[in-house]
Biopython code that builds the backbone (N, CA, C, O; Angstrom):
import numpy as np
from Bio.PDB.StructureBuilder import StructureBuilder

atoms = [
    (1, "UNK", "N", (60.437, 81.891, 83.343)),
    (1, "UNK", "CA", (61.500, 82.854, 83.481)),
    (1, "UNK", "C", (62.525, 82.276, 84.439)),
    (1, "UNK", "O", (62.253, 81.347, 85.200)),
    (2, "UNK", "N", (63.686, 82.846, 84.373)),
    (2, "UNK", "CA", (64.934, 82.167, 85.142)),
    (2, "UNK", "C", (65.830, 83.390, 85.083)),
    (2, "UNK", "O", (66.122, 84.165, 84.172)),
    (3, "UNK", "N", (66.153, 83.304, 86.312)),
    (3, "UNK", "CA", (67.028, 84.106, 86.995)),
    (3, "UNK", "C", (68.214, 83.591, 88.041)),
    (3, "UNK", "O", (68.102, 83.126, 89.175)),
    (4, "UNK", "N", (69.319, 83.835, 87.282)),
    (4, "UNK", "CA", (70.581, 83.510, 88.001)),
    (4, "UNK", "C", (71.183, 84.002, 89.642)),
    (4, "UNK", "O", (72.034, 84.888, 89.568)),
    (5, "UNK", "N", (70.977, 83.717, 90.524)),
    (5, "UNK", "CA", (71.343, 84.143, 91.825)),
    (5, "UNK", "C", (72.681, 83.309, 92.299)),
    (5, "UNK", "O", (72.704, 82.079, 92.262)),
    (6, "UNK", "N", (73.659, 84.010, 92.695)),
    (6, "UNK", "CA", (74.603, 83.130, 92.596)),
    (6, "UNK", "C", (75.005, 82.189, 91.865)),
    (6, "UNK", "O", (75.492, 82.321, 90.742)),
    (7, "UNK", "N", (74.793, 80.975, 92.573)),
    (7, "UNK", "CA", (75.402, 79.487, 92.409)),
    (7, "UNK", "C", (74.279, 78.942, 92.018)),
    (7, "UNK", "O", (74.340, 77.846, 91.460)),
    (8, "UNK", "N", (72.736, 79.718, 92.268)),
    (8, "UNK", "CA", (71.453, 78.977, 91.923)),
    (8, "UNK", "C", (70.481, 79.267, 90.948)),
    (8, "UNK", "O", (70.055, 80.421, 91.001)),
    (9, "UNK", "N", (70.108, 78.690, 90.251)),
    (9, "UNK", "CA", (69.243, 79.240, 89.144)),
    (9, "UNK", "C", (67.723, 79.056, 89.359)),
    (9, "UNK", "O", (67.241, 77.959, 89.079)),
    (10, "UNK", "N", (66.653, 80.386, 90.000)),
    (10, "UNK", "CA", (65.635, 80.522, 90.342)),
    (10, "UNK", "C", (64.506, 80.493, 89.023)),
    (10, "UNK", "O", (64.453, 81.369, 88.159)),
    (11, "UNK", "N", (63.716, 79.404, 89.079)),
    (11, "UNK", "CA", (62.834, 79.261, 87.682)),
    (11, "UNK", "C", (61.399, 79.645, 88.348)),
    (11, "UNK", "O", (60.853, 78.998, 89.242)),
    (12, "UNK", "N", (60.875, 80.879, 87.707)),
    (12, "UNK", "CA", (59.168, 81.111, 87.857)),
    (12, "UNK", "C", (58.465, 80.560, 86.764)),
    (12, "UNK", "O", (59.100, 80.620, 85.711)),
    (13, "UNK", "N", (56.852, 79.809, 86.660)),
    (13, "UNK", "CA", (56.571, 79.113, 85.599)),
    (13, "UNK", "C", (55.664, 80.741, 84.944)),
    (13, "UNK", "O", (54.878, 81.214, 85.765)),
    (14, "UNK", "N", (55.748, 81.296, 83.955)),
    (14, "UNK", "CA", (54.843, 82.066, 83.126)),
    (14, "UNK", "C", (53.248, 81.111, 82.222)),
    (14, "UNK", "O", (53.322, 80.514, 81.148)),
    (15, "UNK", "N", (52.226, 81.236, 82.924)),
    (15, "UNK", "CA", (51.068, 80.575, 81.810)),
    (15, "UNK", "C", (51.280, 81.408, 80.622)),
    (15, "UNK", "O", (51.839, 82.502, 80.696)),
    (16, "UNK", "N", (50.834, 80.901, 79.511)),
    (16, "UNK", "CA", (50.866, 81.692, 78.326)),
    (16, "UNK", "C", (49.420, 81.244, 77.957)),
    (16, "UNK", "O", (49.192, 80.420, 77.072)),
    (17, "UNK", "N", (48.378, 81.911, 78.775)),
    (17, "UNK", "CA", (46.959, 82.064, 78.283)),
    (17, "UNK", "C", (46.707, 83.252, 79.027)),
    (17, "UNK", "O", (47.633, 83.739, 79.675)),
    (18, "UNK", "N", (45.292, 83.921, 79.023)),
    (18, "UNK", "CA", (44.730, 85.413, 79.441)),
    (18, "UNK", "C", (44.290, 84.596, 80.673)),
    (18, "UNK", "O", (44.513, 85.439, 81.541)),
    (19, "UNK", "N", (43.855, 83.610, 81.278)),
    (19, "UNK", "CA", (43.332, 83.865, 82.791)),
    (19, "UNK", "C", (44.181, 82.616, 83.129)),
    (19, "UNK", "O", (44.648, 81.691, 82.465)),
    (20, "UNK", "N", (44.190, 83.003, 84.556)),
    (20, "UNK", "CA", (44.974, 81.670, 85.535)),
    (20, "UNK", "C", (43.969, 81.806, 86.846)),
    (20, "UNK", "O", (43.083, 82.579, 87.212)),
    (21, "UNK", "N", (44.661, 80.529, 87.375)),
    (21, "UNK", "CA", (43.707, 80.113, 88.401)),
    (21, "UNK", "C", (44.268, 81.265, 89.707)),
    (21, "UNK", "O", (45.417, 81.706, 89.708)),
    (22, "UNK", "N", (43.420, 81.564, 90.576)),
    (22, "UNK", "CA", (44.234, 82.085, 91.885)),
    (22, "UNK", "C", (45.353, 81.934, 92.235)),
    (22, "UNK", "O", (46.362, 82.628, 92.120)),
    (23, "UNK", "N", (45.011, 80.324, 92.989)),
    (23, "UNK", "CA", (46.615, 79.153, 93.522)),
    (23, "UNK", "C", (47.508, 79.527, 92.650)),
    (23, "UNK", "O", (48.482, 80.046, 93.194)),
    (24, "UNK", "N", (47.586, 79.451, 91.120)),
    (24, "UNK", "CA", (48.566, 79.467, 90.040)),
    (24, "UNK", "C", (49.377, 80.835, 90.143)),
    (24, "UNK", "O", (50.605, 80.885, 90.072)),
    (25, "UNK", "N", (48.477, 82.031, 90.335)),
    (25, "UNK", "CA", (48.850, 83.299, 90.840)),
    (25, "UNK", "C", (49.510, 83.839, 92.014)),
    (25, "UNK", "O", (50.148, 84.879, 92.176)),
    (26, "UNK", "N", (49.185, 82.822, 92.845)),
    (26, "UNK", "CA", (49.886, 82.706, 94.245)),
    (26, "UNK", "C", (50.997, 82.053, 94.247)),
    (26, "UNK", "O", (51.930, 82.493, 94.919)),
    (27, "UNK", "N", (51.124, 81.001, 93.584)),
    (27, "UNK", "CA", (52.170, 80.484, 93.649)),
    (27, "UNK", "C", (53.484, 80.949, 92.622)),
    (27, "UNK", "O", (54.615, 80.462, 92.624)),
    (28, "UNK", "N", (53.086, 81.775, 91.971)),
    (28, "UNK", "CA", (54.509, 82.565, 90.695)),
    (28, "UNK", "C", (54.527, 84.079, 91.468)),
    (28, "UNK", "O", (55.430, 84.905, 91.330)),
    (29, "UNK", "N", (53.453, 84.228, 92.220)),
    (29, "UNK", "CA", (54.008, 85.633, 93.414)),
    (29, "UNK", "C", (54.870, 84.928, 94.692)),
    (29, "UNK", "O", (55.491, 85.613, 95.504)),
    (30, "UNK", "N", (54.815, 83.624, 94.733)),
    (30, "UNK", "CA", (55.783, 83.235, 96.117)),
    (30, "UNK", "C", (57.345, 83.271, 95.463)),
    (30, "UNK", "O", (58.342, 83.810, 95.944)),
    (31, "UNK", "N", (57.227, 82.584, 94.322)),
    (31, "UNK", "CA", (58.237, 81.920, 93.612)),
    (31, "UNK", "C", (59.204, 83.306, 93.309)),
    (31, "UNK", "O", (60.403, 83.415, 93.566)),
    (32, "UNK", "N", (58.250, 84.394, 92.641)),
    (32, "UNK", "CA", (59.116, 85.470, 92.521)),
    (32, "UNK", "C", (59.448, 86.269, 93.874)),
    (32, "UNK", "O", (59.736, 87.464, 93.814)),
    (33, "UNK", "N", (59.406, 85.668, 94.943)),
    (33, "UNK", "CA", (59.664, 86.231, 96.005)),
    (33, "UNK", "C", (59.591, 87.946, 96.192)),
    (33, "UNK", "O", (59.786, 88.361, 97.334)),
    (34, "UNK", "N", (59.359, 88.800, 95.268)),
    (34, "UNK", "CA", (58.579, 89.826, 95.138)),
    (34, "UNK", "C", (57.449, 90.368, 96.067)),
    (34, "UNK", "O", (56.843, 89.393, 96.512)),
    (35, "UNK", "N", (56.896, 91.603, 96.562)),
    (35, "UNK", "CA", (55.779, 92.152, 97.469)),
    (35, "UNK", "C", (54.763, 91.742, 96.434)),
    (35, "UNK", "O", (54.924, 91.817, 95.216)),
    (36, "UNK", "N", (53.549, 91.239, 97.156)),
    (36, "UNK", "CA", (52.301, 91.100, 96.243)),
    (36, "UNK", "C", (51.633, 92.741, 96.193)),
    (36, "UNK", "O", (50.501, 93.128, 95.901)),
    (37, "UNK", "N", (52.558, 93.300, 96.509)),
    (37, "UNK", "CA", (51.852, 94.720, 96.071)),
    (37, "UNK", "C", (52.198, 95.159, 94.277)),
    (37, "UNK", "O", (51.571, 95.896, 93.516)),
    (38, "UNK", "N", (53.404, 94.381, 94.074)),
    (38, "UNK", "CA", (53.950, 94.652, 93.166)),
    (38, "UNK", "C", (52.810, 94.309, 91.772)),
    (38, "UNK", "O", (52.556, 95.013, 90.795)),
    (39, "UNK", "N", (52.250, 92.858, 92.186)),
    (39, "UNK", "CA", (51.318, 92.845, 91.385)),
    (39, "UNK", "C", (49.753, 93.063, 91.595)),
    (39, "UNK", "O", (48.856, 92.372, 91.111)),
    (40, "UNK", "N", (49.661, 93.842, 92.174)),
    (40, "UNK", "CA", (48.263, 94.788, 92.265)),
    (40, "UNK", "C", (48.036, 96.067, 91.860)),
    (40, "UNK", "O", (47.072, 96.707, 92.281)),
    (41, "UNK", "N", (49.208, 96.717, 90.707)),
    (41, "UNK", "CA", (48.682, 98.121, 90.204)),
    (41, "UNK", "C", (47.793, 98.147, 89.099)),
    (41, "UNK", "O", (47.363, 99.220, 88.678)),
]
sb = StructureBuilder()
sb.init_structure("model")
sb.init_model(0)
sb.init_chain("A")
sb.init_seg("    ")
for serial, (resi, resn, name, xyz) in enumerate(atoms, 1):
    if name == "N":
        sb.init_residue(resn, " ", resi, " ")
    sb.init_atom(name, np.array(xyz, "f"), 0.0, 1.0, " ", f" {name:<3s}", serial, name[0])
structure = sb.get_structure()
């Protein structure tokens, strides 16, 4: 996914399988700079 911010274009990587690793999960919750609450409902 990619999202335009200003002058910069912010890229999160999406896996396209049913499980990911933790790290992999941690690291597309940093990237989306988002609350990790967001993805805990």
């Amino acid at each position: 996914m990619q999202k335009k911010v200003g002058e910069k274009t912010v890229t999160v990587i999406v896996p396209d399988h049913k499980e990911i690793k933790k790290g992999t999960l941690r690291s597309i919750i940093r990237q989306s700079k988002l609350p990790r609450e967001e993805f805990e409902r």
